[in-house]
C-alpha positions in Angstrom: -60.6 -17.7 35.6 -60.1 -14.8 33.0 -57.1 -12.4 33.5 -57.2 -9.3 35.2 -55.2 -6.1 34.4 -53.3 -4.4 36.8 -56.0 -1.9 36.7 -58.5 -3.6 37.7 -56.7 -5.4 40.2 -55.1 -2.0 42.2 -56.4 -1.9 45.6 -57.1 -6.0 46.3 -55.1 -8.5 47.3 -54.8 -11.6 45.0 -56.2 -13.8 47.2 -58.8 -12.3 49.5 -60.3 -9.5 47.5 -59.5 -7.4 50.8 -59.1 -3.8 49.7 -55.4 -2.5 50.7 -55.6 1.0 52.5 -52.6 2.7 51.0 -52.7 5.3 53.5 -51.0 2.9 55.5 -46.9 3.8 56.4 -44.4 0.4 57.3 -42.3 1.9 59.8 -39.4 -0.2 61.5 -40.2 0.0 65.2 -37.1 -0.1 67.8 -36.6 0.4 71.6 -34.5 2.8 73.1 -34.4 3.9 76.7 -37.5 1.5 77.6 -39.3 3.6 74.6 -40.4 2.6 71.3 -39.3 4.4 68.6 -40.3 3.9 64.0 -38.5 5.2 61.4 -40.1 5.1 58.3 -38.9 1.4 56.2 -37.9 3.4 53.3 -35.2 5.0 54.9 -33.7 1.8 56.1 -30.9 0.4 54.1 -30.1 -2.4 56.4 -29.6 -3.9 60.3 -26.6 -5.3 61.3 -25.3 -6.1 64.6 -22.6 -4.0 66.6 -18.9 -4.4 64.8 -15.6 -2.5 65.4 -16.1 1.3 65.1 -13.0 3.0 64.2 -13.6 6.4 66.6 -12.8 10.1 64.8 -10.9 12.4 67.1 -13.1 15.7 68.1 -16.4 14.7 67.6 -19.8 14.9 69.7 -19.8 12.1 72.1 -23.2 10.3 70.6 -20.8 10.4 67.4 -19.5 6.7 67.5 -17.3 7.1 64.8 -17.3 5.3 61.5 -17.6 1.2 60.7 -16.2 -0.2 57.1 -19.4 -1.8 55.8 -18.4 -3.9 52.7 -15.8 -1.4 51.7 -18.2 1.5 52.3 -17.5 4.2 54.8 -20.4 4.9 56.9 -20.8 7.3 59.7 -22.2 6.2 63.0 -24.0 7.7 66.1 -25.3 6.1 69.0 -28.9 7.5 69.7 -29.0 7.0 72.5 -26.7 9.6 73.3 -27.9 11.9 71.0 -31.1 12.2 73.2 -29.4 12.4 76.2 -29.9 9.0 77.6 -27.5 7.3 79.8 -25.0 5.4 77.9 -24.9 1.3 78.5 -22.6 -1.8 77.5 -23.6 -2.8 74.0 -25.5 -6.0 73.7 -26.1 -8.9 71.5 -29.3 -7.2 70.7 -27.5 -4.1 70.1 -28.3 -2.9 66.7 -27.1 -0.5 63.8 -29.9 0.3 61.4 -28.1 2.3 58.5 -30.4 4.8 57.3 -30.5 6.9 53.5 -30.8 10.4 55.1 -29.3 11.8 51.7 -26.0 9.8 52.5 -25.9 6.8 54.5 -25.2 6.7 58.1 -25.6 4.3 61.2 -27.7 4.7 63.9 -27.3 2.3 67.0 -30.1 1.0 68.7 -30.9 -1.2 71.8 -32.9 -3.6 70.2 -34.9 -3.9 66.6 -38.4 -5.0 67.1 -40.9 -5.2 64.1 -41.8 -3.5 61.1 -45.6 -2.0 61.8 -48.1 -0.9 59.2 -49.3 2.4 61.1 -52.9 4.1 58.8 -51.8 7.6 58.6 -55.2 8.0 60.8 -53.4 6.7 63.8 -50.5 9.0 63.6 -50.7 12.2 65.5 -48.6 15.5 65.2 -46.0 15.6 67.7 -47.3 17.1 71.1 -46.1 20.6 71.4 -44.8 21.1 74.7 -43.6 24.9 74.9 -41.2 26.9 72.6 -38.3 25.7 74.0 -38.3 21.8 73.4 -37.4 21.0 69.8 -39.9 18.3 68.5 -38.7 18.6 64.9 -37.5 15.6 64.7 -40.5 13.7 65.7 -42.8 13.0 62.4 -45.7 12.2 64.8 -47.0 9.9 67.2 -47.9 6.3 66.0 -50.7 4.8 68.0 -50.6 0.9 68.0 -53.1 -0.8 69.6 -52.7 0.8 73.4 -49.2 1.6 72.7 -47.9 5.1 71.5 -44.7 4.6 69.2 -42.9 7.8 68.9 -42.0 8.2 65.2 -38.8 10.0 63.9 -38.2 11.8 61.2 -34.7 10.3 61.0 -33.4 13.1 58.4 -34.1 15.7 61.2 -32.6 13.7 63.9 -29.1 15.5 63.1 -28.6 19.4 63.1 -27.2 21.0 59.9 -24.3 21.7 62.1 -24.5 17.8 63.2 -24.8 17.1 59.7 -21.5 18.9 58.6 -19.9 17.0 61.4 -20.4 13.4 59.8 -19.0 15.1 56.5 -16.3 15.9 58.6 -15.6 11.9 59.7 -15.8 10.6 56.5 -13.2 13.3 54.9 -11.0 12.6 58.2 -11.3 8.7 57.0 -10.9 9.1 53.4 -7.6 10.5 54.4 -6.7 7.8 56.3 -7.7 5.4 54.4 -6.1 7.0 51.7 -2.5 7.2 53.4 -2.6 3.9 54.5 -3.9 2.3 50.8 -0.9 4.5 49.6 2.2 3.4 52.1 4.0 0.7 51.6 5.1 -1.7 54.0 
């Protein structure tokens, strides 16, 4: 068997000559509210389970607070919230999936499922409903099968003035951390 270059081999697999349809997106699929929700896999840094969140006075409700992830101060909102759900007990298959939305924040979750491959061809704009019902957030509609996965744009999840808020928790936390790092005891 004689070598191939990469070349020649872009758009097969190496073992069943299958062509790969890069029109495909890998979105990691979660359920919130009895819904399933994607957020696109390159946005997702990691999942980790629920773990002490240290609460920031004066913030929106669905703004958790922040979590020390490996020394790392990370801002954290429970989604549910944030789309007006009803709030529940966390879970053992409560979630955080920390996102890259230009910094890093967590987003909590009631359960991860699976990471789809979703042809671009299957993904619909989002449906528009009126003037008055913000859908900017919502990249599109992922059709799966029978099922209809609603797919965020997770950088548009937050507001700008959402967005200056979590700048706001991790200054408030630097501070603290900051004193405490600098008292002696």
């Amino acid at each position: 068997m004689g070598t191939a270059s990469l070349d020649e081999t872009k758009g097969h697999t190496a073992n069943t000559g299958k062509t790969v349809n890069h029109d495909d997106s890998k979105f990691l699929t979660f359920k919130l509210a009895d819904e399933e929700y994607g957020v696109e896999i390159l946005k997702v840094r990691e999942i980790i389970g629920v773990m002490e969140i240290t609460s920031v006075p004066q913030m929106p409700g669905y703004m958790k607070g922040v979590i020390n992830l490996r020394g790392k101060v990370i801002p954290v909102i429970d989604l549910r919230l944030r789309f007006g759900f009803q709030e529940i007990e966390y879970t053992e298959q409560t979630c955080i999936i920390v996102v890259d939305v230009g910094r890093e924040i967590g987003i909590i979750v009631d359960t991860v499922s699976e990471v789809l491959d979703i042809p671009q061809g299957n993904i619909e704009p989002p449906p528009q409903i009126g003037s008055s019902l913000d859908t900017s957030f919502i990249l599109g509609m992922g059709k799966v099968g029978e099922a209809v996965k609603i797919l965020l744009a997770i950088d548009r999840v937050l507001t700008d003035e959402q967005t200056a808020n979590l700048g706001e928790i991790r200054e408030a936390e630097a501070q603290v951390v900051g004193s405490v790092g600098g008292a002696s005891f």
